[in-house]
NUVEX-796798 format. One line per 5 residues: number of its first residue (from 1); for each residue x, y, z of C-alpha. Coordinates in steps of 0.25 Angstrom, whole numbers. Layout:
BEGIN
NUM> X,Y,Z | ...
***
This chain:
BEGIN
1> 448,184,372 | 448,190,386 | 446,183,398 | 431,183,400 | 421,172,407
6> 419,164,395 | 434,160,394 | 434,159,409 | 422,149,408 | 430,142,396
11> 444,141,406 | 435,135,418 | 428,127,409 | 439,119,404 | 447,117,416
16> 435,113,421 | 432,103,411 | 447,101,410 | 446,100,393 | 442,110,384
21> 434,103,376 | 425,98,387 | 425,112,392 | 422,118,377 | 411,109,378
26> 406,113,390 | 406,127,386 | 400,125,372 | 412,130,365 | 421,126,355
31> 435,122,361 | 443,131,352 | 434,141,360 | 436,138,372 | 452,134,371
36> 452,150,364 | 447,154,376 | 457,147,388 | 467,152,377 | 463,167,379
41> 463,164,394 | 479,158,392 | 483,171,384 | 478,181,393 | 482,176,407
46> 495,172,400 | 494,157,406 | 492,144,401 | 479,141,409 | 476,125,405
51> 484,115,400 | 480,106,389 | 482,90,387 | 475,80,383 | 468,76,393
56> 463,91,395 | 465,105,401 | 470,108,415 | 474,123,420 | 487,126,422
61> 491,134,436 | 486,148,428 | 474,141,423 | 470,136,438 | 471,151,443
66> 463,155,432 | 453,143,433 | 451,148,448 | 449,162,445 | 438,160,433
71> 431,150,443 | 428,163,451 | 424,172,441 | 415,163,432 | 409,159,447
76> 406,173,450 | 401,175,435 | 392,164,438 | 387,171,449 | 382,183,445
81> 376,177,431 | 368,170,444 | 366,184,451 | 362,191,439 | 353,182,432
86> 343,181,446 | 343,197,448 | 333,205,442 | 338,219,437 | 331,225,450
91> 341,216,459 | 352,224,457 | 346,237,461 | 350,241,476 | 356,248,486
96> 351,260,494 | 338,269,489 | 333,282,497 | 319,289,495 | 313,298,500
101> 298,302,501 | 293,315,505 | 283,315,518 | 268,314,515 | 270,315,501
106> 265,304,492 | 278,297,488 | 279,295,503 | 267,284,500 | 275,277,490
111> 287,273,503 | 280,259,503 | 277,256,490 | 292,261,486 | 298,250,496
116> 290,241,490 | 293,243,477 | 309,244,479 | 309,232,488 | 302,223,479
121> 311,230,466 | 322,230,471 | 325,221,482 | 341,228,484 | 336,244,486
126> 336,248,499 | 327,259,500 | 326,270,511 | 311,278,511 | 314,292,518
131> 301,300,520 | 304,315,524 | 302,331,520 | 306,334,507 | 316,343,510
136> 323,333,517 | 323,322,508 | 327,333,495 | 339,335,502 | 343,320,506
141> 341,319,490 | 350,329,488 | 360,323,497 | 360,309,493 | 353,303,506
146> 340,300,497 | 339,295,483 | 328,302,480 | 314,307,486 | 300,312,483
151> 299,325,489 | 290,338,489 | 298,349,481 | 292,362,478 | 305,366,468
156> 317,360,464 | 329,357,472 | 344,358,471 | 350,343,469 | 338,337,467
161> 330,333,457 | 315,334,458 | 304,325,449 | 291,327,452 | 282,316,455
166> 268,319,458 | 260,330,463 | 252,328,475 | 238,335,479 | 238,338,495
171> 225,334,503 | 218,333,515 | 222,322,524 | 212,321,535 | 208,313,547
176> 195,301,542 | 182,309,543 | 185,323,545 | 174,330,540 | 176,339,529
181> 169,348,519 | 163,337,509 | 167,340,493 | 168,331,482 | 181,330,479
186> 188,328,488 | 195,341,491 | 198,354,502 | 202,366,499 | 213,370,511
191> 205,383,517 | 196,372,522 | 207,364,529 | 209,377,538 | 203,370,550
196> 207,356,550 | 218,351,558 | 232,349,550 | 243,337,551 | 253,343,541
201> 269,341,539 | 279,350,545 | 282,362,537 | 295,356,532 | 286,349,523
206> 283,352,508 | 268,349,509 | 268,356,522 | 273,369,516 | 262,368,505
211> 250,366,514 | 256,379,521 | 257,388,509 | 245,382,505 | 237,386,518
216> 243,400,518 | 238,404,505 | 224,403,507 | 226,409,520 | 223,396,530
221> 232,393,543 | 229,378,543 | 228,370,556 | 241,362,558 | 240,353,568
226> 252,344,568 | 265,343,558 | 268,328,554 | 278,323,546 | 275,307,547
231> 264,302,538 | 260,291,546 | 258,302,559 | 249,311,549 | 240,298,544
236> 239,295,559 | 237,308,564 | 226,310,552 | 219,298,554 | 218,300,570
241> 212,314,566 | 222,322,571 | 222,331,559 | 224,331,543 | 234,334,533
246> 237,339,521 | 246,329,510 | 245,321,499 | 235,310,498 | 245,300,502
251> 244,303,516 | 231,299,517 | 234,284,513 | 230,281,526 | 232,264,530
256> 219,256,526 | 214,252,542 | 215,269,541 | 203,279,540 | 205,286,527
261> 208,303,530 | 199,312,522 | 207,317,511 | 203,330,503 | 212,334,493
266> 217,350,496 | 213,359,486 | 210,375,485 | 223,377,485 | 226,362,481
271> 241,356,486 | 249,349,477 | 261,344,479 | 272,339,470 | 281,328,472
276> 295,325,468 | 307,315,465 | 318,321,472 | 333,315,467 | 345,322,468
281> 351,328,455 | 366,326,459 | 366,313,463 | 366,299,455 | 355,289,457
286> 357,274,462 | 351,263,453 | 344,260,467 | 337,273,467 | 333,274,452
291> 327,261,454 | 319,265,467 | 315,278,460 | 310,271,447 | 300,263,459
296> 296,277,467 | 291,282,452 | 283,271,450 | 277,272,463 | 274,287,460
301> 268,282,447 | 260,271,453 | 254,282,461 | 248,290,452 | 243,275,445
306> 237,269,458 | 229,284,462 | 230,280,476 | 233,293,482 | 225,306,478
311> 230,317,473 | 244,314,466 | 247,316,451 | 260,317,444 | 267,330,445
316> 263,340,434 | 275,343,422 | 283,352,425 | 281,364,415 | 293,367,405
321> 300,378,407 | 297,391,398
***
């Protein structure tokens, strides 16, 4: 028999009770048993550890030592059997988590509920929220400086791999009671938007990009009044009636004590948008970051179960190759 706890308990448990009959009582064994077991412990530390007589067991100088020694360890054993048995799985999952959410799209609405959700999971993850181009956040991927990020992507990219998530329809964001051409559902087509004073992201942005190849091919130079890249500018500058804007619907969850935007979804041509999981393809994943990308999916899902926001649907499958 090797050493192990259980001889170790057995050793502590007779010098503490100073007979091994007592001591075999006290651990519910027989005391052939337990004398087998201070007898393994003799043989392989190639010392006499107690001596016998009849008025008990004492340990001799090697068995002192040995007495001192199993008192730490069984005290640290004792310890985390404590620990373990009051920690739930989720407990031991932490350390550093990096995601990042693409500007105006609607992932970037999920920063509250993802804090929320990680916080209240798992307690130890220290998450860091970075909100920024695509581009941008695609190469901090790449480079280790994100664990992963939800990011408009038009074609693949090299280190990284790309799950779509949801495909988002693009609409009319505009000021509380701009008047416009009354229809019955809900929609514009973009030549009629040729007039109207544009709050749109810089050209570094995908969206950006598709409103502009949009515009120029049916032939209309739209009205850009103002690049802005912050959220919480644009809704401002929307509901003070500075302008509107083209984006997902999620930009138009305005606070409550807010005047709700008119909001026409785009059609004729219609703008969709697809969304992605962006991870790197080179680099391993922490358990952190599976477990924090475990709760982003669920808030994607719970999306499309609440139908909050108009206009997103899950991403259509991808056809198999010929």
């Amino acid at each position: 028999m090797t050493v192990n706890f259980k001889t170790l308990k057995s050793f502590v448990t007779a010098v503490d009770a100073r007979s091994l009959s007592a001591a075999a009582a006290q651990l519910s064994v027989a005391q052939p048993a337990l004398s087998q077991h201070i007898a393994s412990l003799e043989e392989h530390f190639k010392h006499k550890l107690l001596n016998r007589s009849n008025a008990g067991v004492t340990p001799t100088p090697a068995g002192n030592e040995l007495y001192r020694q199993a008192q730490i360890m069984l005290s640290h054993l004792e310890q985390v059997e404590r620990e373990l048995m009051n920690r739930t799985d989720e407990s031991f999952v932490s350390g550093p988590v990096s995601v990042g959410l693409a500007t105006y799209s609607t992932a970037s609405a999920l920063s509250m509920p993802l804090l929320q959700a990680v916080r209240s999971a798992y307690p130890g993850v220290n998450l860091f929220i970075n909100d920024n181009f695509g581009l941008v956040l695609s190469e901090m991927v790449m480079t280790g400086r994100l664990d992963m990020a939800i990011i408009y992507a038009g074609s693949p990219m090299k280190g990284l791999t790309l799950q779509p998530l949801l495909t988002e329809d693009l609409f009319l964001i505009a000021p509380p009671g701009m008047e416009l051409e009354p229809n019955d559902d809900q929609t514009i087509a973009l030549h009629a938007l040729a007039g109207i004073d544009l709050l749109l992201p810089s050209r570094m942005h995908f969206l950006r990009r598709m409103v502009d190849e949009a515009f120029a091919r049916i032939g209309v130079v739209p009205n850009i009044r103002a690049e802005i890249e912050s959220a919480e500018t644009l809704r401002q500058a929307i509901q003070a009636g500075v302008g509107a804007t083209i984006l997902p619907s999620a930009l138009a969850d305005f606070p409550p004590a807010a005047n709700p935007p008119v909001i026409r979804r785009i059609v004729e041509p219609g703008l969709q948008a697809t969304v992605s999981l962006c991870v790197p393809d080179h680099l391993p994943m922490s358990d952190q970051a599976r477990a924090v990308l475990e709760i982003l999916k669920e808030q994607i899902d719970n999306l499309f179960a609440a139908g909050r926001l108009a206009g997103i649907r899950e991403p259509e499958a991808a056809s198999p190759p010929p």
